[in-house]
C-alpha positions as CSV (number, residue, x, y, z in Angstrom):
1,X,-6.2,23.5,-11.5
2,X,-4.4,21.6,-14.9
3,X,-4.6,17.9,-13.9
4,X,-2.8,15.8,-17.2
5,X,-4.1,12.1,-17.5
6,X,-2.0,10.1,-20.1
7,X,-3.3,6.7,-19.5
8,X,-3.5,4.1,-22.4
9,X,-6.0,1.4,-22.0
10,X,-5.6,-2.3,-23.3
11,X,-8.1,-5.1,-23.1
12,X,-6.8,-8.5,-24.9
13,X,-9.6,-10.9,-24.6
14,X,-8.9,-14.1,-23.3
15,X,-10.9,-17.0,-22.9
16,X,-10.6,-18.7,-19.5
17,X,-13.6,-21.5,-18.6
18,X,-16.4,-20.0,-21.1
19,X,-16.0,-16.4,-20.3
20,X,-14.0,-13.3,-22.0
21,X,-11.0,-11.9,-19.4
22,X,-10.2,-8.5,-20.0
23,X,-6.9,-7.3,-18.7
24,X,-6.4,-3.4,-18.0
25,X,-3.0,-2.2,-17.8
26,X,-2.0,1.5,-17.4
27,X,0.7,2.3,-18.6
28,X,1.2,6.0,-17.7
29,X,-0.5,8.0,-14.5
30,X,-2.4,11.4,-13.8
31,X,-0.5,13.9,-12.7
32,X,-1.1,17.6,-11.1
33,X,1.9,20.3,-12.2
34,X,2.6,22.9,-10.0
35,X,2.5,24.5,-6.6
36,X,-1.4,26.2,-6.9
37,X,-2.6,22.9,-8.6
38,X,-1.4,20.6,-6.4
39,X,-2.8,22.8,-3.0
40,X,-6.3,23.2,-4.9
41,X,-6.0,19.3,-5.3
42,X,-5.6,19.2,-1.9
43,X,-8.2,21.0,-0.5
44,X,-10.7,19.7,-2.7
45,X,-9.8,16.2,-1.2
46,X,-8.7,14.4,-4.7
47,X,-6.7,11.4,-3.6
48,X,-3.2,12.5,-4.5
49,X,-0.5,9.3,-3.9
50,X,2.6,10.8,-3.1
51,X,4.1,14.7,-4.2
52,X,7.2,15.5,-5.1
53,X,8.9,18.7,-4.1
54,X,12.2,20.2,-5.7
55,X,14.7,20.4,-2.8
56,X,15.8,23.2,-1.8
57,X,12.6,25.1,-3.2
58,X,11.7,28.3,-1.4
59,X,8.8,30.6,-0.8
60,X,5.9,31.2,0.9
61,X,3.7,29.3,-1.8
62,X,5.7,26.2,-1.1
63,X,6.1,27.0,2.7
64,X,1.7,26.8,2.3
65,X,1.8,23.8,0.3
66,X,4.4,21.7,3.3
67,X,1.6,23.3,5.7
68,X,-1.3,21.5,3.9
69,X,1.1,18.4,3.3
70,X,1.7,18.8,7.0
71,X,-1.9,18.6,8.6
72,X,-3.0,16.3,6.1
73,X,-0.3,13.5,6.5
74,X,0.4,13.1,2.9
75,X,3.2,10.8,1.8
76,X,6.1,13.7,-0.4
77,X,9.6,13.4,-1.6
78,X,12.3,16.1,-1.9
79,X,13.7,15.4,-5.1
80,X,16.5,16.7,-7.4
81,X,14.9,18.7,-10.7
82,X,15.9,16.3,-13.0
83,X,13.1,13.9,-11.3
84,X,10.4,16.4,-11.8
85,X,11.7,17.1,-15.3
86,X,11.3,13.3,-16.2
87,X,7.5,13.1,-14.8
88,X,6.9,16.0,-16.3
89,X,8.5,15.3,-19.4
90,X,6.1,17.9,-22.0
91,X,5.1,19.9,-19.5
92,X,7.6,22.3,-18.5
93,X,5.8,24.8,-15.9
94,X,6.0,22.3,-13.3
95,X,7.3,25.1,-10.6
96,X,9.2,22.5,-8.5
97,X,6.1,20.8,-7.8
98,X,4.0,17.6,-9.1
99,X,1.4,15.3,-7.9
100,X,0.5,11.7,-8.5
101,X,-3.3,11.1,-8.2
102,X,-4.1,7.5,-7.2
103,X,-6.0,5.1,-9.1
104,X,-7.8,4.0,-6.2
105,X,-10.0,5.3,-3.7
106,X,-8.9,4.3,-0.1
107,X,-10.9,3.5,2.5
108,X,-10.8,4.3,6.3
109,X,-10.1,2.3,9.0
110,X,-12.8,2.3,11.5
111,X,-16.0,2.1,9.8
112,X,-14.5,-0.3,7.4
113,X,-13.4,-2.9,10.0
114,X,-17.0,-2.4,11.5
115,X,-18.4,-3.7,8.5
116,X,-16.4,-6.6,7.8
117,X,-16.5,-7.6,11.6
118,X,-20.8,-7.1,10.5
119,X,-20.5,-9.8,8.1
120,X,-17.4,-12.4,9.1
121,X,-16.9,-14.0,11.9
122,X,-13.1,-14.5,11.3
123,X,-11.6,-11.6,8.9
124,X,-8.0,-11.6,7.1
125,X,-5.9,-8.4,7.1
126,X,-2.6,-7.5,5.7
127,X,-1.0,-4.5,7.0
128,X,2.1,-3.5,5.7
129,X,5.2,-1.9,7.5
130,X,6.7,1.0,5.2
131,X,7.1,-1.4,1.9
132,X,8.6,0.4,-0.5
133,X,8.5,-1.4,-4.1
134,X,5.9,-0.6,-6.3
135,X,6.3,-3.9,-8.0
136,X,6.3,-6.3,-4.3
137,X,3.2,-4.3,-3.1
138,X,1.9,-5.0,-6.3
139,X,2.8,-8.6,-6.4
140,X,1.5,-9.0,-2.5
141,X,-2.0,-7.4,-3.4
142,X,-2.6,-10.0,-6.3
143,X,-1.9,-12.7,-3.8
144,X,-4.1,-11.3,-1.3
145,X,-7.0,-11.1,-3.8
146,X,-6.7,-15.0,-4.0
147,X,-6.2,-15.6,-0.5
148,X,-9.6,-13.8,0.8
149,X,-7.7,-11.4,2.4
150,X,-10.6,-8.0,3.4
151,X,-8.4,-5.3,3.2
152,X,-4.8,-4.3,3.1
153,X,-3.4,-1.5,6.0
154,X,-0.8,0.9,4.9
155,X,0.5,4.2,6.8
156,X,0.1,7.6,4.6
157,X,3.6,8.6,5.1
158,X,7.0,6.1,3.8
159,X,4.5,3.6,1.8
160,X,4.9,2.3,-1.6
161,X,2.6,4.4,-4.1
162,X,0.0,2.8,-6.3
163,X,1.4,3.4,-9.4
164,X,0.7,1.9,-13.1
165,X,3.9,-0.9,-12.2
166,X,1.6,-1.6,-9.2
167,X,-1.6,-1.8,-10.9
168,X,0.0,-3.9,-13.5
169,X,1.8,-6.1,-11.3
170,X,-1.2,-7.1,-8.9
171,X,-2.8,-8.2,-12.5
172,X,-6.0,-5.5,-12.1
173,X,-6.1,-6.7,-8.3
174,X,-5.2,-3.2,-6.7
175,X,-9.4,-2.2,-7.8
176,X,-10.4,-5.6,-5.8
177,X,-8.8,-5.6,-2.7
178,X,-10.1,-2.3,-0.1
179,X,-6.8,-0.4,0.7
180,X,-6.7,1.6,3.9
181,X,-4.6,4.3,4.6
182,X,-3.9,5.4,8.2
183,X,-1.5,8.3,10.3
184,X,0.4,5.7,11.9
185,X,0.7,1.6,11.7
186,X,0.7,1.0,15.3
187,X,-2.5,2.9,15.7
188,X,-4.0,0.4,13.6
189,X,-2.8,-2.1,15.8
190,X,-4.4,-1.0,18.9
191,X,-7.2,-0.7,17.1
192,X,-7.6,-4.1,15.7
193,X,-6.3,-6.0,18.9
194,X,-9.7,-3.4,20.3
195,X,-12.1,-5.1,17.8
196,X,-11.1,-8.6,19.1
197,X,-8.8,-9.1,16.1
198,X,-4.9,-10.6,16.6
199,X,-1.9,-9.4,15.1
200,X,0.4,-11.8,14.0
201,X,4.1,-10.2,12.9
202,X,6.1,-12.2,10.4
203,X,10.3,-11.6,11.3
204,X,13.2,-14.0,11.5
205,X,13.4,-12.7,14.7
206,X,10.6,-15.0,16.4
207,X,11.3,-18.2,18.0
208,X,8.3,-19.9,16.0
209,X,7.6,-20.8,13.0
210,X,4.0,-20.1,11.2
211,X,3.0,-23.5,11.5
212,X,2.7,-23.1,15.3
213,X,0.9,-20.5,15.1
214,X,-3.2,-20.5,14.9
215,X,-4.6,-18.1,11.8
216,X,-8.2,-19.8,12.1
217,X,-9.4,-16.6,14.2
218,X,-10.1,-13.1,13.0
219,X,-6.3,-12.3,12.1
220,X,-4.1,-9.5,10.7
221,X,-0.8,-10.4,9.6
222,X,2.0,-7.5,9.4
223,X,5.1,-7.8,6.8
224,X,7.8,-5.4,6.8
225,X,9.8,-3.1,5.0
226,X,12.3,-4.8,2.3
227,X,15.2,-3.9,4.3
228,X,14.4,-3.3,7.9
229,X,11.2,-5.9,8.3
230,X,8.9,-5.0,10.9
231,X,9.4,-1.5,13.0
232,X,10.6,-2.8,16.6
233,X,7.6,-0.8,18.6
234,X,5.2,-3.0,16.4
235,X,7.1,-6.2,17.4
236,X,6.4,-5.3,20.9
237,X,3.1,-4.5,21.0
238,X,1.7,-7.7,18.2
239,X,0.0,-10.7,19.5
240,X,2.4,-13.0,18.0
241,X,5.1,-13.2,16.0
242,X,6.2,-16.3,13.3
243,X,8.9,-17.0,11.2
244,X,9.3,-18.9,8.2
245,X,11.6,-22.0,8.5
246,X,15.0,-21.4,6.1
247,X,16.6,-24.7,5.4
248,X,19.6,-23.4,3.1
249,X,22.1,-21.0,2.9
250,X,20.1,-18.2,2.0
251,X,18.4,-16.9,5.5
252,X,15.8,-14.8,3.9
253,X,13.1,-14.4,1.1
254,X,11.2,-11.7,-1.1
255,X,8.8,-9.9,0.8
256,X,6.0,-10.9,-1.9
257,X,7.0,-14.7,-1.4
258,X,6.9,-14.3,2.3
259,X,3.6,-13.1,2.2
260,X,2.1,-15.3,0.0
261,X,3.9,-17.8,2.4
262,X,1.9,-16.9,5.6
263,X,-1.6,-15.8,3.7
264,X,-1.5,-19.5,2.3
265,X,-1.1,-21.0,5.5
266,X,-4.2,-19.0,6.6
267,X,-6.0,-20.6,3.9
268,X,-4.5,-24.0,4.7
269,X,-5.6,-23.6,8.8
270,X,-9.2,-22.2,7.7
271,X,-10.7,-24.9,5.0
């Protein structure tokens, strides 16, 4: 198996309160080139992020790797071969194929939620509903590292990768705050509202706002996709649902903002 890691690392020091800062910022991300590699990656259970395919790629090497991407849930694109040309860039023996490892381990849901429920009586989670940009999910994870938030929930499949624009965006927070990867979103749902723990769905589309709307309990708080929000069959089945009150012409914000909107007011209800 070739796995290429081109990362660059820099550490500025700055001084902040009597102690030396160091900032790491990758600017470049490990990736597996072709179809053997990336199903060897796979079945020794590295963390790959997403995997991108060549469209219209045939065979029965690729029909084995879709198998394997298949069972395990993995989050893939079907891309044009210029895409795979660009990651590649050097490498040119790509064979329609190449993986993104992740930076980051990632967690599971149960035992983790055990554990926190262990140790705090009223736990903060973030899950979030098929974001897709890098840079937002990056953004949102820095501002759940300074709201106490215990973990963030994505789903495997449709969610934004954590890639160096990530990592650089949440300012190094992506390695503090546990990430946990599930099948599906709604599962997690069930399974949270199970553990005694409400689900709280931020839309436009609720009839009140956050500040009616009690965050002092073991909470998770859902934000949606950039462009859809909040799948309806999650609507249905959260707790609650809040919006945010607009008082000009423009009836939405960022999905970042928003976040850091409703994780703040969980930190405002809880001192």
């Amino acid at each position: 198996m070739e796995i290429i890691k081109n990362t660059h690392i820099q550490k500025p020091p700055a001084k902040s309160r009597g102690f030396f800062v160091y900032f790491c910022i990758m600017e470049k991300q490990t990736y597996i080139y072709g179809i053997r590699a990336v199903i060897e990656a796979i079945e020794a259970k590295e963390t790959l992020d997403k995997i991108f395919i060549q469209k219209g790629l045939q065979g029965d090497l690729i029909k084995a790797l879709e198998n394997l991407i298949r069972k395990q849930g993995l989050n893939t694109s079907y891309v044009p071969v210029e895409k795979l040309d660009r990651l590649a860039k050097q490498h040119n023996n790509h064979q329609g194929v190449v993986a993104s490892i992740s930076p980051i381990e990632f967690h599971e849901l149960d035992p983790f939620v055990e554990s926190v429920l262990e140790t705090k009586e009223a736990p903060l989670f973030l899950l979030l509903d098929q974001l897709s940009d890098v840079r937002n999910f990056g953004a949102i994870i820095r501002t759940a590292s300074c709201t106490g938030v215990d973990a963030i929930i994505i789903q495997k499949k449709g969610a934004a990768p954590v890639t160096a624009d990530t990592i650089k965006t949440s300012a190094g927070a992506a390695f503090q705050v546990p990430i946990i990867k599930v099948d599906h979103l709604k599962d997690a749902v069930f399974h949270l509202q199970a553990c005694g723990i409400q689900v709280v769905a931020a839309t436009e589309k609720a009839k009140n706002d956050l500040y009616e709307v009690s965050f002092t309990g073991p909470t998770a708080i859902v934000m949606g996709s950039e462009d859809i929000g909040i799948t309806p069959s999650i609507l249905k089945v959260a707790n609650a649902q809040a919006k945010l009150p607009m008082q000009g012409p423009i009836s939405s914000l960022n999905v970042s903002v928003a976040c850091g909107v409703f994780l703040y007011e969980a930190v405002r209800q809880r001192k």
